[in-house]
N, C-alpha and C positions, 0 to 999 in steps of 0.2 A: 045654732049659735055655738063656737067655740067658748071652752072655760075660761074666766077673767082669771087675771093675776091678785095672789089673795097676799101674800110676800115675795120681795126683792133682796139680794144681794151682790153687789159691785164686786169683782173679782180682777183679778189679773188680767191681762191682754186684752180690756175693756170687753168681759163680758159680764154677762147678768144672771144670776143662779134663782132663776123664778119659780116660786107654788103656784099653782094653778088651780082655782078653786073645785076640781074633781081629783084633788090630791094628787095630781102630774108631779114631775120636777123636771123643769128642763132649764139649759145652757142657751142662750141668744149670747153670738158674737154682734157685737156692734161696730168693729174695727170695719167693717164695710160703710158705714156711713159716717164717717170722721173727714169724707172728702166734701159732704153734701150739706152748701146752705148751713140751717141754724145746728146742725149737728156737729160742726167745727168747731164749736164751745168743748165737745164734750172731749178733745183731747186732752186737755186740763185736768190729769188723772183725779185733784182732788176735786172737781166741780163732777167730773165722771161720778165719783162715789157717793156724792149726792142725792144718788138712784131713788125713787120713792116710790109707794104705790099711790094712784090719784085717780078716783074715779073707776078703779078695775083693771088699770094698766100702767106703764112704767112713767116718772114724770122728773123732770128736773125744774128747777127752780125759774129759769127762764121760762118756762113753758114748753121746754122742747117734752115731747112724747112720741110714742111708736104704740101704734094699733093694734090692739089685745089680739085680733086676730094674726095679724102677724107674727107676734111673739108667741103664740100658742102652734103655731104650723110652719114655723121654722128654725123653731127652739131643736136643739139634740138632747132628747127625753133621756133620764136620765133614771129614773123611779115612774113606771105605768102602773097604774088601776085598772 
């Protein structure tokens, strides 16, 4: 099992500055899913910023989320352990 996300932060150009609970840090662009279904909400730079941790991975207020493993193995690591 890949490491959950232990904190979030919304950034610029809709990405996500995520800790990784084995003390990773990595970058997820999301601007890839801003075409798709309920992730069209998250143009909305301030509902974007909304970004939360819920459950060990990213969440917005609607319910949208993206799968801890995803965000952990296509994140650009930024800080490795």
């Amino acid at each position: 099992m890949n490491p959950r996300v232990k904190t979030v932060v919304a950034t610029e150009g809709y990405k996500l500055e995520i800790t990784f609970s084995n003390g990773e840090v990595g970058v997820y662009d999301c601007a890839p899913l801003l075409d798709f279904g309920v992730f069209g909400e998250l143009r909305d730079i301030n509902y974007f910023q909304q970004a939360r941790v819920e459950s060990d991975t990213v969440a917005w207020p609607h319910e949208q989320d993206i799968c801890p493993d995803t965000l952990y193995e296509d994140s650009k690591k930024l800080i490795s352990k």
